[in-house]
C-alpha positions in Angstrom: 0.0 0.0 0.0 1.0 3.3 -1.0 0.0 6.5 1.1 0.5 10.1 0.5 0.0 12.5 3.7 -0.3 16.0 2.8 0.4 18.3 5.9 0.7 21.5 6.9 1.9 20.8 10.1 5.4 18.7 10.3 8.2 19.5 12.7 11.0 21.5 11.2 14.1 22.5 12.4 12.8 25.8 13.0 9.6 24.5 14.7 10.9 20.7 16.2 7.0 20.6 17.5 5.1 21.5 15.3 2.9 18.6 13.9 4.6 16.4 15.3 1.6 13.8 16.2 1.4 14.0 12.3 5.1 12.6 12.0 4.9 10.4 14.7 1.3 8.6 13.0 3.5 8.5 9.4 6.6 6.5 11.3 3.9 3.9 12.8 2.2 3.0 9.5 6.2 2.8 8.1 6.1 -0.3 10.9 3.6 -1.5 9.0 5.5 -2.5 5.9 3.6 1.1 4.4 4.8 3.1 2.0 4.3 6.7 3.1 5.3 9.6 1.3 4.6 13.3 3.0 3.8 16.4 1.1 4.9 18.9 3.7 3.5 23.0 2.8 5.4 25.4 5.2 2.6 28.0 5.8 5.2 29.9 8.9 7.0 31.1 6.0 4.6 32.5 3.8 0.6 32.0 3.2 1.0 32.1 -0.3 3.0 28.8 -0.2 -0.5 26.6 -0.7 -0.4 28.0 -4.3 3.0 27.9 -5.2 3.5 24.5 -3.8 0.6 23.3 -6.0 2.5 22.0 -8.9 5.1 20.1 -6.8 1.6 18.2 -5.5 0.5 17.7 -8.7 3.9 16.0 -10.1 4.5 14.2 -6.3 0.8 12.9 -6.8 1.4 11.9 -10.8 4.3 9.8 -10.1 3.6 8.4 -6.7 1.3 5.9 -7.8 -0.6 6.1 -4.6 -3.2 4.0 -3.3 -4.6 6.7 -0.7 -4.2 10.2 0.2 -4.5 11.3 3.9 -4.9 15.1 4.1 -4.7 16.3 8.0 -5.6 20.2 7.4 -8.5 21.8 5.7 -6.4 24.1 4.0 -4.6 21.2 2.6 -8.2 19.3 1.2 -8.7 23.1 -1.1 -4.9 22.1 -2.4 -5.9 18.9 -3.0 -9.3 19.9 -4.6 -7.6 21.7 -7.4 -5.3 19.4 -7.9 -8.4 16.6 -8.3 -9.3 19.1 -11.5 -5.8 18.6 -13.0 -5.0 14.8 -12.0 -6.5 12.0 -13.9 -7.6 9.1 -11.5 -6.6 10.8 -8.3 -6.5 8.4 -5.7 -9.4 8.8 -2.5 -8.7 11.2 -0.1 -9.1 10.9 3.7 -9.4 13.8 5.6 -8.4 14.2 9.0 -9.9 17.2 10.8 -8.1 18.1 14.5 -8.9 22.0 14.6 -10.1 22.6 18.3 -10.5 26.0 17.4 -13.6 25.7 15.8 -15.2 25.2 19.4 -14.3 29.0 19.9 -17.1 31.4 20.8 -16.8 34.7 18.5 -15.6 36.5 21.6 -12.8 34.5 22.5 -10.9 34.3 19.2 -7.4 35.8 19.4 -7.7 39.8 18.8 -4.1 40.1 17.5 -4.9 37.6 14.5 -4.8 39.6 11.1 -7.5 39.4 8.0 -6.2 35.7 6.7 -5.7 34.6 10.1 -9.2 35.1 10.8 -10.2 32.6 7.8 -9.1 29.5 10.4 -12.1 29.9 12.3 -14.4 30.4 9.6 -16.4 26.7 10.4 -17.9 27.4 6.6 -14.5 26.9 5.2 -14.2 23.8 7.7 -17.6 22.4 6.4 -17.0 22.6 2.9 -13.6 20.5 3.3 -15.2 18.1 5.3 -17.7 17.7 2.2 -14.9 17.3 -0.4 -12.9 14.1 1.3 -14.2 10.8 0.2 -13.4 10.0 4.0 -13.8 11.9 7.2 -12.5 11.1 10.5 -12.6 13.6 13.3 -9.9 13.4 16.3 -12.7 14.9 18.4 -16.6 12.9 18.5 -18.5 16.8 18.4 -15.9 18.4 15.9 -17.5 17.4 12.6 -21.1 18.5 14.6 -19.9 22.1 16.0 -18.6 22.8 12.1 -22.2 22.0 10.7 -21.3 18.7 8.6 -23.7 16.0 8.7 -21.8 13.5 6.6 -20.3 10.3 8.1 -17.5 10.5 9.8 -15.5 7.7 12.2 -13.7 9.2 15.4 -9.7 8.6 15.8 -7.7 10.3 18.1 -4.0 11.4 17.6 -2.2 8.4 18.9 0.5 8.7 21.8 3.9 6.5 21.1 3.5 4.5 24.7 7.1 3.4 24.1 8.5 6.5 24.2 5.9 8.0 27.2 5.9 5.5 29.5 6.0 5.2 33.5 9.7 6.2 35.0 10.6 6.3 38.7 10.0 9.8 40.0 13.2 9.9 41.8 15.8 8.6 39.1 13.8 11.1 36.6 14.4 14.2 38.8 18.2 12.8 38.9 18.5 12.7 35.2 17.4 16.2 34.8 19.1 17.5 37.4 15.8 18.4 39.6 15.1 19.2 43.2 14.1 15.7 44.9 12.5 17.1 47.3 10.1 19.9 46.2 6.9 19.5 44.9 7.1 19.6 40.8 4.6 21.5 38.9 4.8 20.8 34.6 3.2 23.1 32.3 4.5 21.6 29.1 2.9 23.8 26.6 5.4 27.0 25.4 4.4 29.8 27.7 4.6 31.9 24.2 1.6 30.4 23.1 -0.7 32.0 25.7 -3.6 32.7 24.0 -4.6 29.1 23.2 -2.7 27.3 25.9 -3.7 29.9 28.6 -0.4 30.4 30.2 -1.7 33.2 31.8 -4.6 31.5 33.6 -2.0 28.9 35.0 0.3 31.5 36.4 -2.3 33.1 38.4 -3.5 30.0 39.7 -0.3 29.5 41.2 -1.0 32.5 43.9 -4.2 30.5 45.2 -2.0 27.7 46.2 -1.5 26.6 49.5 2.2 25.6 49.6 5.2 26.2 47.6 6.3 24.6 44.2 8.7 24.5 41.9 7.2 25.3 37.8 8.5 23.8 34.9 7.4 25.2 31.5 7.7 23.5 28.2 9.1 25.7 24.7 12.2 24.1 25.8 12.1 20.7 26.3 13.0 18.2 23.3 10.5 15.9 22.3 12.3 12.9 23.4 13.1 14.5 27.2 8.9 15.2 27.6 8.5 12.1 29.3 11.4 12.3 31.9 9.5 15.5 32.5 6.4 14.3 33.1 7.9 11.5 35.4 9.3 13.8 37.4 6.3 15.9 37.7 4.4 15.7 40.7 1.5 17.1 38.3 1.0 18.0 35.3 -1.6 20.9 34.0 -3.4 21.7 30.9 -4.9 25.0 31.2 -5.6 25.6 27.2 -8.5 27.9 25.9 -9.4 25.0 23.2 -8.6 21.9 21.9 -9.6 18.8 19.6 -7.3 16.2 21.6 -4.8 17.1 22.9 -1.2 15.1 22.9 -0.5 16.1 26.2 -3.0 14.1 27.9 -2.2 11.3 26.6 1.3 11.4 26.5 0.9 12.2 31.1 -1.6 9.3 30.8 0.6 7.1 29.3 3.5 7.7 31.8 0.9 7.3 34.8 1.2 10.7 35.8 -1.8 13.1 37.9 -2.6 15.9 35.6 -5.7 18.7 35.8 -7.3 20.0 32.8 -9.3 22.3 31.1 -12.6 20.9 30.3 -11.6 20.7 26.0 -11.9 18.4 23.2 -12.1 15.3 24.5 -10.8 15.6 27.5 -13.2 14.5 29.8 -14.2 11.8 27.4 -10.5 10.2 28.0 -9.8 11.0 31.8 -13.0 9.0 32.3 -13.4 8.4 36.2 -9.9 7.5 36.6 -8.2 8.6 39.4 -5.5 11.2 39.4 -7.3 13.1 36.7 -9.3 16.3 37.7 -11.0 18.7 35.4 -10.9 22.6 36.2 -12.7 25.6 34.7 -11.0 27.8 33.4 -10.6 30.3 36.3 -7.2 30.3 38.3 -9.0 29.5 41.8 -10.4 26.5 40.3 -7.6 25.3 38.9 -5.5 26.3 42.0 -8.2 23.5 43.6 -7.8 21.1 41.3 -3.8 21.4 41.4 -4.0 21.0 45.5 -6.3 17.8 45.0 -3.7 15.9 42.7 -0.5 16.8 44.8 -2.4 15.3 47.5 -3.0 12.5 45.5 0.5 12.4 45.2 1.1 8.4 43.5 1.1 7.0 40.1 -2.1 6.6 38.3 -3.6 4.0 36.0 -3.5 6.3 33.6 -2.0 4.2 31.0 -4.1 1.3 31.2 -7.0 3.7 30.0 -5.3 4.7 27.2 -4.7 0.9 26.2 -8.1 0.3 27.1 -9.5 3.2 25.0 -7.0 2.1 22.1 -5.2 5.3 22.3 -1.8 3.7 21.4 0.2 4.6 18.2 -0.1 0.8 17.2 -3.4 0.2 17.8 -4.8 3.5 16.1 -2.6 3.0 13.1 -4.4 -0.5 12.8 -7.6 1.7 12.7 -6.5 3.4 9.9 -4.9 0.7 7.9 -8.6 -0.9 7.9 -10.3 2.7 6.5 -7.5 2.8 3.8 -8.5 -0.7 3.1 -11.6 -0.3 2.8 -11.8 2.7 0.8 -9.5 1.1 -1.4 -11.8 -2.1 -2.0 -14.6 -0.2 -2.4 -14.9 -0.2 -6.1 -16.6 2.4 -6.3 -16.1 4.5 -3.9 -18.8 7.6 -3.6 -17.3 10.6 -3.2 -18.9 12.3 0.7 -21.0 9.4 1.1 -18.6 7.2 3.4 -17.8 3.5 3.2 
């Protein structure tokens, strides 16, 4: 099988983050003896590179000989639509919608964003890519319902790579990093920079409310590969983001079996379940403040990562998800364009 992703979100050297649930999803269908290519458009260096990328798609998608192609932006389903104009026999696309910020009321969108920001919250612009996939799946059960579409859809969350974020001993983690064994370890591991959707700002004022002192980690920094000695040697982690579709994060402190708090976003509330160890705040800094003081008191490992096994959250077993869709679409004779499987 044969499987062109086409992304606008791929870590770069520039931005080692960014996207990078998109390149860890391509490595775990590689495991599968799948042949991925990715079609990577750079929108951080300028917006009019979904145009001018256009005819590299169009030659990448000519010669590839692909079975499938997985888009994983909406911007990238209107590249692909034009290129569907110009290709003969274009392979089915899959779409894979994760943009949390269409759950933003009008009055919380981000005041700073310019004229062609503003078009990512346009759920119109959402909707009609939705409608132009031969596939949908939503990372998020209500996303596909908040934009309007009422196509069929199948829900997949990102999966989190449980070999790499798995449970450490708290002590010999704070000894690898250098860290204070005996204070109480608060991670934020979202880029403080990033305040307006990861509300940095709410989880600093929290901090005054709290009873006792702690020491604050914040992510921006921390390689991808050092997260989950991070986590381990949190004594909590928090999550105090504006919106979301689902978020890595969660998963990833599930999977090491650490106590976290968290905005009520995305799906959230959906994965925590009742499990202990995992509390849900509002977004309001005495609240979260609570929440906070309830897991330090906690204060042991949680079965976190037996949910996300038992919810199928692992790269492996989501990638198995999508290797039956891409099967399926691909046996499907004929396939009807919006119409599902």
């Amino acid at each position: 099988m044969r499987v062109l992703v086409v992304t606008n979100m791929y870590p770069t050297s520039e931005s080692p983050f960014y996207g990078i649930f998109v390149q860890e999803h391509v490595e775990a269908l590689r495991k599968f003896d799948v042949e991925v290519d990715v079609f990577f458009t750079n929108p951080k260096r300028t917006r009019a590179a979904y145009l001018m990328k256009l005819p590299a798609l169009i030659r990448q998608i000519r010669a590839g000989n692909y079975d499938i192609i997985h888009a994983q932006h909406s911007y990238c389903i209107y590249q692909l639509a034009l290129v569907r104009q110009l290709v003969h026999n274009c392979p089915p696309i899959i779409f894979t919608i994760h943009e949390g910020e269409a759950f933003l009321p009008k009055d919380l969108r981000d005041p700073k964003a310019d004229f062609l920001k503003q078009f990512v919250y346009s759920k119109r612009l959402k909707r009609w890519a939705l409608q132009m996939a031969d596939f949908v799946v939503s990372v998020e059960r209500r996303l596909p319902q908040v934009i309007g579409y009422e196509g069929p859809y199948e829900v997949i969350p990102p999966g989190v790579n449980t070999e790499l974020f798995r449970p450490k001993d708290l002590v010999e983690s704070r000894k690898e990093l250098g860290l204070p064994q005996f204070e109480q370890i608060i991670l934020f591991p979202a880029d403080p920079k990033r305040d307006f959707n990861k509300g940095f700002e709410l989880f600093q004022q929290s901090l005054a409310y709290l009873k006792r002192p702690v020491h604050v980690i914040t992510g921006g920094f921390i390689p991808h590969d050092q997260m989950p000695s991070y986590m381990n040697a949190a004594d909590v982690i928090v999550q105090t983001s504006r919106f979301e579709a689902s978020p890595m994060v969660v998963k990833e402190a599930m999977a090491c079996n650490r106590p976290m708090v968290s905005t009520d976003v995305g799906d959230v509330r959906e994965i925590f379940g009742d499990t202990p160890g995992y509390f849900l705040c509002a977004p309001d800094p005495k609240d979260i403040a609570e929440k906070i003081e309830q897991a330090l008191q906690f204060g042991q490992p949680t079965q976190g990562r037996a949910r996300i096994l038992e919810l199928g959250l692992s790269l492996e077993q989501t990638s198995r998800k999508y290797l039956r869709l891409y099967e399926q679409l691909i046996n499907q004779k004929n396939y009807i364009r919006g119409e599902g499987l």
